[in-house]
N, C-alpha and C positions, 0 to 999 in steps of 0.2 A: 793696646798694650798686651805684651803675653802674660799668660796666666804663669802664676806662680802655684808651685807645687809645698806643701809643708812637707819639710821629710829627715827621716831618723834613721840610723842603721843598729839593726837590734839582732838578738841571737831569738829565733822564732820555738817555741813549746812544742813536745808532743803531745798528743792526746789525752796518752796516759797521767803524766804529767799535769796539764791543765787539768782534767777532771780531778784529780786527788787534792790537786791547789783550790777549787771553786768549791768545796765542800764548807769550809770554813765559813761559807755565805750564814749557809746552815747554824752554822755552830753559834755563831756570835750574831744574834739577831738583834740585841738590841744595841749594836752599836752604830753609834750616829753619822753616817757618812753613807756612801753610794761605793757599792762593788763594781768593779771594773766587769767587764763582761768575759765569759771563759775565752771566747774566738779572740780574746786583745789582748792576752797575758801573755810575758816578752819580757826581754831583757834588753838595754837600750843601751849601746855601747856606747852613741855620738849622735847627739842632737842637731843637726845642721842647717833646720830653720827654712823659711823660703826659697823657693832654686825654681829657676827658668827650666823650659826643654833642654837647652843647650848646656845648663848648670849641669842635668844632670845625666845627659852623656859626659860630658869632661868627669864625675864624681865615679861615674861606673867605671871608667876606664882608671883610676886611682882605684876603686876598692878591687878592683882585677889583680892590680901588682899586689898589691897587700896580701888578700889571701893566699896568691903564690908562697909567699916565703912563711906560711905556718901551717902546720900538720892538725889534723883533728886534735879533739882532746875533748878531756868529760868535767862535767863541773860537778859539786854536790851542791845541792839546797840543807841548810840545816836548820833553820828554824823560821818559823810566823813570827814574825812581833811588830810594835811601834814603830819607826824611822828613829823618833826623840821622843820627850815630853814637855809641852804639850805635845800631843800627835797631831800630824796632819795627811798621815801615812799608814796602811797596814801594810809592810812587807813580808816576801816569801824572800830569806836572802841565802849567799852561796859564802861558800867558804871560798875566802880568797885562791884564785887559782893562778898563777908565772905565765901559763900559757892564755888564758883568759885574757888579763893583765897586760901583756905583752901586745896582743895583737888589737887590745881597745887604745894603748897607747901609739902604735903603729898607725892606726886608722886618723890618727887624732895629727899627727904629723904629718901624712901624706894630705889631709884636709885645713894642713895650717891657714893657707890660704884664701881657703874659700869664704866669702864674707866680710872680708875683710882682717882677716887675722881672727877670726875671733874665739876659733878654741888655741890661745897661747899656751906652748908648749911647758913656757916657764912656772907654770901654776904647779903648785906643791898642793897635790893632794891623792889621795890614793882611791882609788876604784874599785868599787865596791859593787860586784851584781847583786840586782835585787831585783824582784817582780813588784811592780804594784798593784796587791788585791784590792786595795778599797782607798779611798779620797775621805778623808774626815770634814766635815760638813762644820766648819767652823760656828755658825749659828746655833747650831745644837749643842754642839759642846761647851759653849758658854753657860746655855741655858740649864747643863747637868752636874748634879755633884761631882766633887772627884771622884770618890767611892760608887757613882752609878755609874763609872767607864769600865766595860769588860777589860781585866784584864786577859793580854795575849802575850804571851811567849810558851808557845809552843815548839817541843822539838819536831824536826823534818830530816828526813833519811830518805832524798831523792837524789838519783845519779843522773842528769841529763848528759846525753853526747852532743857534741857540738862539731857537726859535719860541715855545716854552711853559715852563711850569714845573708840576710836580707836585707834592699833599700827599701824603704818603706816610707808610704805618704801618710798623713793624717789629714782626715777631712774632718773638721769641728762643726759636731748638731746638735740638734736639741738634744738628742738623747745619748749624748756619750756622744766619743769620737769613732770614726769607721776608719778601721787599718784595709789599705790594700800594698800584698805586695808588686812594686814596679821590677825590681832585677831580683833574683839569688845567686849566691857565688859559691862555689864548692871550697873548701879550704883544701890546701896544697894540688892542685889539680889549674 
């Protein structure tokens, strides 16, 4: 049987970027959960789940047309906080961007497809970049008052550009998951 690949396409961090975002480790040391690792911080446009070799030639040749029809653009980050509460997320998130928007919704319709339908177009919901810095450790936060959960909402005043986009595998191990990227794709180019 062929191996099966896990894979996502994400908007990949610069440097600058991740380092200014992984400080926060720092910050909030008693909060209950596990930091993502700085080289894995990413923004996830489309989840796409198991794919053969052949899956994902046919997916490179879909995210190809896509980027053709959208030009660069910049996102901002504006603040750390929660997902919800309870938490089960620390996000770094971005101010909704049209151009962002637009081409994680394009990705999602040129991949209707694949899987069986399974990112259906018709779903009513809005898209929302975010980073995730840390995983909340459900057990622990059972185990803590409410008043002993750092609070986080923090502002962020970062401007990433967004030149390309990456297919990316996830290998799941003991210690966190390892990102490699398999394509990048230049936007409008």
């Amino acid at each position: 049987m062929a191996k099966l690949h896990r894979i996502f396409i994400a908007v990949n961090l610069n440097e600058n970027i991740k380092k200014s975002l992984a400080v926060c480790e720092d910050k909030y040391l008693d909060l209950p959960g596990r930091w993502t690792r700085r080289e894995n911080l990413h923004i996830t446009l489309v989840f796409l789940g198991n794919a053969s070799d052949q899956e994902i030639i046919e997916i490179c040749k879909s995210i190809n047309e896509v980027v053709l029809r959208h030009q660069p653009f910049n996102i901002t980050l504006d603040k750390i906080c929660y997902d919800k509460m309870p938490p089960r997320m620390v996000w770094a998130t971005g101010k909704n961007s049209a151009e962002l928007g637009a081409l994680q919704k394009d990705l999602e319709s040129a991949l209707y497809n694949f899987g069986g339908g399974a990112y259906d177009q018709r779903r009513e919901y809005k898209f929302t970049p975010h980073i995730t810095l840390a995983r909340i450790t459900q057990t622990k936060l059972r185990q803590m008052e409410q008043e002993e959960l750092p609070l986080i909402d923090d502002p962020v005043d970062q401007s990433l550009a967004v030149t390309s986009i990456e297919l990316m595998e996830s290998e799941l191990r003991r210690g966190g998951p390892k990102y490699t990227i398999l394509e990048s794709f230049n936007l409008g180019k």
